[in-house]
C-alpha atoms as an extended CHARMM CRD file, in Angstrom:
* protein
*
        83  EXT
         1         1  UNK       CA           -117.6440000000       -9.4580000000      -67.5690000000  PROA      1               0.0000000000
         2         2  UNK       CA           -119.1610000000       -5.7950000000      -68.1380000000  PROA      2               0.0000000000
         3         3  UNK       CA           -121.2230000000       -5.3610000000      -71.0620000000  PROA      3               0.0000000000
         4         4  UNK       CA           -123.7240000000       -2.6780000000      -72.3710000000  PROA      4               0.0000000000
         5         5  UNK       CA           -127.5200000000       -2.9860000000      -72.4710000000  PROA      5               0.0000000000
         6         6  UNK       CA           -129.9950000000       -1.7680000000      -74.2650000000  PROA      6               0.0000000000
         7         7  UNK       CA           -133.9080000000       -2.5810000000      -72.6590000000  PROA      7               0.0000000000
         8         8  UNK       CA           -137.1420000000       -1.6610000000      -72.6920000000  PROA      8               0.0000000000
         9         9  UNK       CA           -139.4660000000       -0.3360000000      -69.5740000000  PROA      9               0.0000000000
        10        10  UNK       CA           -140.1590000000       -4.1650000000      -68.3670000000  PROA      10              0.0000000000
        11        11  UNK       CA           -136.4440000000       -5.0910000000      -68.5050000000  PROA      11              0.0000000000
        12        12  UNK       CA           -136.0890000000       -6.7790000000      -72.1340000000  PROA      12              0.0000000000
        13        13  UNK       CA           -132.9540000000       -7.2770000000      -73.6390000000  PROA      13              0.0000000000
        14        14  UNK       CA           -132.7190000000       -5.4730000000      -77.0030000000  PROA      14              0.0000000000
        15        15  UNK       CA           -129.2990000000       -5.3110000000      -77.5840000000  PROA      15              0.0000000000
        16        16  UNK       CA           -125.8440000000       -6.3590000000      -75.4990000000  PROA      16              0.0000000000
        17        17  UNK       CA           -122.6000000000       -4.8670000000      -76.5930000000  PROA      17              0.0000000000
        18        18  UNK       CA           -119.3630000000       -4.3460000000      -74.8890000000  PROA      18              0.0000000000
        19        19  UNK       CA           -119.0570000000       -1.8370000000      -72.4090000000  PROA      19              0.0000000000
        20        20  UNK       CA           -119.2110000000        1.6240000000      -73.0660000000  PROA      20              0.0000000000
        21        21  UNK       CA           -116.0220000000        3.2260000000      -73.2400000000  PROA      21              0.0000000000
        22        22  UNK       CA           -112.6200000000        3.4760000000      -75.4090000000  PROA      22              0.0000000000
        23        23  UNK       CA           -112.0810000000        1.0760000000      -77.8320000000  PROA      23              0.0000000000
        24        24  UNK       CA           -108.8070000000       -0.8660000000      -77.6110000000  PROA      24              0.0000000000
        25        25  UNK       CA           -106.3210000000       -1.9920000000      -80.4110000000  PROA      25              0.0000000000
        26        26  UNK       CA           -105.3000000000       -0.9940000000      -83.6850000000  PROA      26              0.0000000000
        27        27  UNK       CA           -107.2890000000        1.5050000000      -85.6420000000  PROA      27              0.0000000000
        28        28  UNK       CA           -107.0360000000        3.0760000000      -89.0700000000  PROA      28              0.0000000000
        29        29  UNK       CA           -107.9900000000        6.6540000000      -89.9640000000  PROA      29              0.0000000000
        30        30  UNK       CA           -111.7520000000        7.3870000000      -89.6410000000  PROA      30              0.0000000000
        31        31  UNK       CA           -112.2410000000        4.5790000000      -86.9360000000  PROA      31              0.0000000000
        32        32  UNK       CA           -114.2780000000        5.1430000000      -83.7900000000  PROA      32              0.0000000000
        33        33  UNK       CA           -112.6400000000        5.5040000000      -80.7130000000  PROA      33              0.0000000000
        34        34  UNK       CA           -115.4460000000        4.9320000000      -78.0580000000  PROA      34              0.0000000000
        35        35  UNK       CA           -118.5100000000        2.7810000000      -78.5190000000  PROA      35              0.0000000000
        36        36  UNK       CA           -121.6450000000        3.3010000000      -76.3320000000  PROA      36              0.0000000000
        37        37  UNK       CA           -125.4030000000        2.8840000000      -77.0880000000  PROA      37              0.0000000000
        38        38  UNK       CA           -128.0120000000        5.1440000000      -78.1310000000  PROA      38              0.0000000000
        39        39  UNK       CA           -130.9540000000        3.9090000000      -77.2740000000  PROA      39              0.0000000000
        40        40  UNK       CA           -134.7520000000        5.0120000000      -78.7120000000  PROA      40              0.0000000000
        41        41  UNK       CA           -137.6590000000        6.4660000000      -77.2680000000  PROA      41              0.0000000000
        42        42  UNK       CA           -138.3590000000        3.9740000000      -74.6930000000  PROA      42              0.0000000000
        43        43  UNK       CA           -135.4370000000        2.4220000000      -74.1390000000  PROA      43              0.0000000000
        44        44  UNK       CA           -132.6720000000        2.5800000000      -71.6870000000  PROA      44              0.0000000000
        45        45  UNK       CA           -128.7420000000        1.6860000000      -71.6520000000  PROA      45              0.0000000000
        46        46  UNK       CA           -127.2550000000        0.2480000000      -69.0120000000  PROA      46              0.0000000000
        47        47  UNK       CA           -123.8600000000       -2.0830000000      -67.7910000000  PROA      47              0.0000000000
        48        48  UNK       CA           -124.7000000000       -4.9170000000      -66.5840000000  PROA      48              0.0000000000
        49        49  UNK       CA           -122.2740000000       -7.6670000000      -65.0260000000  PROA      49              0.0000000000
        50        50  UNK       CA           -122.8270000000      -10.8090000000      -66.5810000000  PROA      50              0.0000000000
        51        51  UNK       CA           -121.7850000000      -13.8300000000      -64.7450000000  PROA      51              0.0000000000
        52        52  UNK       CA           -119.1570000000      -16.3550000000      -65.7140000000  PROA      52              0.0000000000
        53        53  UNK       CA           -121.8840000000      -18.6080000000      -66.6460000000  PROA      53              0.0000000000
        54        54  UNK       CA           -123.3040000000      -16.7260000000      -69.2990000000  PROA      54              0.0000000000
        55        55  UNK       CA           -119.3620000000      -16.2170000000      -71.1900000000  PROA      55              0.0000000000
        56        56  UNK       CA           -119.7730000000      -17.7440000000      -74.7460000000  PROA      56              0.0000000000
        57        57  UNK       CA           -120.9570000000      -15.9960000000      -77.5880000000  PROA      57              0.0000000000
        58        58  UNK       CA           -123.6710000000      -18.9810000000      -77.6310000000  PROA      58              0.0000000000
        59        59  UNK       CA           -124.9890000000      -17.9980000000      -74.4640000000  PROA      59              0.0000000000
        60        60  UNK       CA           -125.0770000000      -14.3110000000      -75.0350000000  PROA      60              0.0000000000
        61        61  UNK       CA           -127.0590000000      -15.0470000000      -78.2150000000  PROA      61              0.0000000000
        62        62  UNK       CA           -129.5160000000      -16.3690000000      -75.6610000000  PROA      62              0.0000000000
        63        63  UNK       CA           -129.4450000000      -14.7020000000      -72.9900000000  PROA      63              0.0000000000
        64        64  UNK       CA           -132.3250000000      -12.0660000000      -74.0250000000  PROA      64              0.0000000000
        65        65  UNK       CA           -134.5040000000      -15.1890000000      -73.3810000000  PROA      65              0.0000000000
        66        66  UNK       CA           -133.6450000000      -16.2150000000      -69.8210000000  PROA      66              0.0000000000
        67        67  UNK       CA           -133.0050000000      -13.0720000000      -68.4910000000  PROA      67              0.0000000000
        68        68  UNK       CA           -133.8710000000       -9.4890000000      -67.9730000000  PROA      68              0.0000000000
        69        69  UNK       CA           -132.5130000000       -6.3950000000      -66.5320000000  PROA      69              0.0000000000
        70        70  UNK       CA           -134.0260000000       -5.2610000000      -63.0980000000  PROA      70              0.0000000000
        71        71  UNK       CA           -133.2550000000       -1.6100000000      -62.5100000000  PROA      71              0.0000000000
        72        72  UNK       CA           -133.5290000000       -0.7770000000      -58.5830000000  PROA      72              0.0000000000
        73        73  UNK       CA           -131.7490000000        3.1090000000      -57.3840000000  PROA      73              0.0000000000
        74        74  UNK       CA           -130.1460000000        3.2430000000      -60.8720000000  PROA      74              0.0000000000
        75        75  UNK       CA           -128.3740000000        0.0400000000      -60.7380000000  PROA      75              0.0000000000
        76        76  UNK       CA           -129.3180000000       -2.3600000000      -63.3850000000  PROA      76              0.0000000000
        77        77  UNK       CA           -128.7240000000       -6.3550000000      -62.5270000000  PROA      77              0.0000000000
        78        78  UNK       CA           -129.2480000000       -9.2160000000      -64.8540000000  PROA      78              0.0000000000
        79        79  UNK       CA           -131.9500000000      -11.5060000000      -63.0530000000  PROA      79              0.0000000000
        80        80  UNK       CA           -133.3390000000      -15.1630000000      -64.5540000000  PROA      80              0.0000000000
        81        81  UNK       CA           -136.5810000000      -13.9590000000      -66.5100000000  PROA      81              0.0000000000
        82        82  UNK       CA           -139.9690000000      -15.2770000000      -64.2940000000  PROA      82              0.0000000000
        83        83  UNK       CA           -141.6350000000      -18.6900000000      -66.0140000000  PROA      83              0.0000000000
């Protein structure tokens, strides 16, 4: 599953979100209609594909602290943070 990124320079998980793009379903007046980060001074977004194995809302809770976001050519990957 795709999902949006925010990280700093060393790859740290700030924030996950869906992926950027149109938001799907019912809306009332005023609503947004897209959803994509804006990340800080410092930061960067990116879409990363998560694996199957991290699918729960449980594990995405966690996942800031077993993985991190390698950036190589401006392709980000999630990789299992170094012990």
């Amino acid at each position: 599953m795709k999902r949006s990124v925010v990280i700093d320079d060393q790859g740290t998980i700030l924030a996950i979100g869906p992926a950027s793009g149109r938001i799907e379903g019912q809306r009332h007046a005023g609503a947004p209609t897209h959803h994509a980060f804006l990340p800080r001074a410092g930061q960067h977004a990116h879409e990363v594909e998560f694996s199957d194995e991290i699918a729960t809302v449980e594990d995405l809770l966690h996942v800031h602290t077993t993985h991190r976001v390698r950036v190589v050519e401006g392709r980000a990957e999630l990789e299992p943070r170094p012990r």
